[in-house]
N, C-alpha and C positions, 0 to 999 in steps of 0.2 A: 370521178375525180382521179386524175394521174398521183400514183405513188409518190411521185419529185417533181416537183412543178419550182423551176427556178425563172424568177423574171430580173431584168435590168439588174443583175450582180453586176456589182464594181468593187473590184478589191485594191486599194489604194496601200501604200507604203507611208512608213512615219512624215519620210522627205516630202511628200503628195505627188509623187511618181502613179500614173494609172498603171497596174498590170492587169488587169482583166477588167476589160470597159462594155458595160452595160449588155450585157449575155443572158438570153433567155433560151430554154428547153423543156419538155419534161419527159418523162419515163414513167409509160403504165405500167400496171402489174402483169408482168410476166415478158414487158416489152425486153427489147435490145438497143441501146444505145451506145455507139463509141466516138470519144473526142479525142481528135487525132491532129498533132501539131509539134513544131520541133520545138527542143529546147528554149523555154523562156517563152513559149506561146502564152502560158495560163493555165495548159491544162488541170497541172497539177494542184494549182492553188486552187482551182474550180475545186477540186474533188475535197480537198479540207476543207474550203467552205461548205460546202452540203454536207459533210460530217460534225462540224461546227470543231474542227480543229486546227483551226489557223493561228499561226505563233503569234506571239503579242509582237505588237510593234504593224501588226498589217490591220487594215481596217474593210468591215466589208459592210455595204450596201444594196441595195434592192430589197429580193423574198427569195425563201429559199424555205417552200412547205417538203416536208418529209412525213406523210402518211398524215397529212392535215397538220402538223405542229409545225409552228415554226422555228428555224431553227438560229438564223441571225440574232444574236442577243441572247438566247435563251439561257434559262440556269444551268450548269452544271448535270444538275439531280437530273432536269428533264432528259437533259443530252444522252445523260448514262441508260435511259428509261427506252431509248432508242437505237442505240447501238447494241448490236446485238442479236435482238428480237427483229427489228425492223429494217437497219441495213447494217452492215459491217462490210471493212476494208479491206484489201490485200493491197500493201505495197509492193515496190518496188526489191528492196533489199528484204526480206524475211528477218533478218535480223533488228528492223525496225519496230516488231510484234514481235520477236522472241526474244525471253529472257535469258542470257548465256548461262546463269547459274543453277537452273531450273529446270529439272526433265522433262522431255517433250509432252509424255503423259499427262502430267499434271498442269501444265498448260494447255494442253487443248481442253480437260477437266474444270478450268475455273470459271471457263463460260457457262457450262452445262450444271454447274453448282449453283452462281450465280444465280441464272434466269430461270434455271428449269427446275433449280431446288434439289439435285441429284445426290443420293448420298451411296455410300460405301459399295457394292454389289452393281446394284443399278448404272453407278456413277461408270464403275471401274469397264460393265458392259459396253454403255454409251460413248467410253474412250475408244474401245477396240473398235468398235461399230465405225466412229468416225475415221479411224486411220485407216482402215479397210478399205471403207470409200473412197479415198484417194491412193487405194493401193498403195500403203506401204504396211508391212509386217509388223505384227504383234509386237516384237521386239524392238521398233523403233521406241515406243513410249515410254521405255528407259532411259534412254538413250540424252545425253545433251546436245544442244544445237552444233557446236564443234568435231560432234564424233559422226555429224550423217554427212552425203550432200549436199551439194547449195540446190538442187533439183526436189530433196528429198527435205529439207529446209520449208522451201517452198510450197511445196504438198503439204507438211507441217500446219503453216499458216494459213493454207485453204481452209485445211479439217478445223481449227481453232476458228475462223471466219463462220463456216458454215453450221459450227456445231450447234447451235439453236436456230437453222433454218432462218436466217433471215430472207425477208419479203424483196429485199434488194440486195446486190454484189456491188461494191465499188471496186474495181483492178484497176491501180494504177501502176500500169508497164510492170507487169505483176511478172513478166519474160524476158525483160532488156537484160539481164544478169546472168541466163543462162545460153548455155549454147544451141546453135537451130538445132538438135535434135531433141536434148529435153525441151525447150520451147513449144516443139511441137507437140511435144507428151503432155505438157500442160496445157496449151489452147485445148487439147480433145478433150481433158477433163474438164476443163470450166465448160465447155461447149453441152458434155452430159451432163453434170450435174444439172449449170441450171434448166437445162427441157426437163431433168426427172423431177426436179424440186418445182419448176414453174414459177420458176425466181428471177426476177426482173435484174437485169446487169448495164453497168455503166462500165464501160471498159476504157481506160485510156491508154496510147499508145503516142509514140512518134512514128508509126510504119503502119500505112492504110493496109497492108500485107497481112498483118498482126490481126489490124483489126477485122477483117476481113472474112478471117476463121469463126468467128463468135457471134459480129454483127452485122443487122441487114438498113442499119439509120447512121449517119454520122453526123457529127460535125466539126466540119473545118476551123484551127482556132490558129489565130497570127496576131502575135504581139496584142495579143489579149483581147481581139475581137473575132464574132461568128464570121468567115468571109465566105464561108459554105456550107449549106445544108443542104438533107435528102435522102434519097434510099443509094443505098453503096454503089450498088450497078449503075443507076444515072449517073454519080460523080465521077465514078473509074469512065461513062463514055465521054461521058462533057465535062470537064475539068473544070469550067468557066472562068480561070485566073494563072498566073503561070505559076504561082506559089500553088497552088492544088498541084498545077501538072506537075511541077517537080516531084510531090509527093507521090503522085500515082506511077510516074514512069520509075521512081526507088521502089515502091510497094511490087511493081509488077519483076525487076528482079528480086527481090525477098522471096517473091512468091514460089521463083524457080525451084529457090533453094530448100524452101517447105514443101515442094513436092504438091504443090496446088496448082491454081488454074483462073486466077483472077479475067 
């Protein structure tokens, strides 16, 4: 059984506007998947829907199993029972998961308290442990969100992501915010982590370029439908639509720029 097995998602607006119409995928454990589409495609509502965080006023339909539970509809309690342990998010902006008033420490710490039960010694180890892993210094976990980088922001919110290991990564344009050099510092690290952890990642992006670095399955999303799917390399040789090819011939200068080789 796949980790995230989502079928015929429809996420509709109060007005009955469709924005993401009838979209099926899944993502095994340990697989890679990225969805990849410009502004207003869907992607991103995909990805609150499979966290079951979609603002009120939007409505969603089909199935959306996450490690067997379903998550359209489900309680609160359940959701919280999942998040975490099972997948967890990285946004776009860091500041979307970070509390401005709140030292980095002790936020990356309330997951690790949370689910893992961590107390004082242990706790304070498993902090250093996580910010290490994404390479930032001991000294950031003082530190407020104001007083680092928006690079080192970002690392921030991996380590708090990852700190109970979850079974899957959601990134959404977890890079659009930074410039192609940290960008690239962070594609390498999500790229290691998840092979050392063998954690399943859904990556979205508007830049096949992006996605490219991480994953080897995509799919094409426009105006809230799949218009392509497949392994990265078949879509970058056959485009099959001109809305892909646009995508692929932006992705292949991004790529210059990151110093790769699509």
């Amino acid at each position: 059984m796949s980790l995230l097995t989502v079928s015929d998602l429809t996420v509709s607006s109060a007005d009955g506007r469709t924005l993401v119409d009838g979209l099926s995928f899944s993502v095994g454990r340990g697989h890679r998947l990225g969805l990849i589409g410009e502004s207003g495609s869907g992607k991103s509502l995909t990805t609150l829907a499979v966290a079951g965080l979609l603002p009120p006023g939007l409505r969603a339909s089909g199935t959306v199993l996450l490690d067997g539970t379903s998550v359209l509809g489900a309680p609160e309690r359940s959701l919280n029972r999942l998040r975490g342990r099972v997948a967890a998010v990285v946004f776009q902006e860091p500041s979307t998961a970070l509390d401005p008033l709140m030292r980095l420490g002790h936020q990356v710490a309330e997951p690790l308290r949370r689910h893992q039960g961590l107390r004082g010694a242990a706790l304070k180890a498993a902090v250093l442990a996580s910010l290490e892993e994404v390479a930032l210094p001991a000294r950031v976990a003082r530190a407020y969100p104001h007083e680092v980088s928006g690079g080192q922001r970002q690392r921030a919110a991996i380590a708090m992501a990852l700190a109970c290991r979850p079974a899957l990564l959601i990134a959404d344009e977890p890079t659009t915010a930074l410039d192609v050099t940290v960008q690239a510092e962070v594609l390498a690290l999500l790229d290691r982590l998840a092979t050392a952890h063998e954690m399943a990642l859904l990556f979205v992006s508007h830049d096949l370029a992006v996605v490219g670095k991480v994953t080897d399955e995509v799919v094409v999303l426009s105006a809230g439908r799949a218009v392509r799917t497949g392994p990265l390399r078949s879509v970058l040789a056959d485009p099959g639509d001109a809305y892909t090819a646009a995508l692929v011939a932006s992705a292949r200068r991004l790529d210059e720029a990151l110093g790769g080789a699509l």
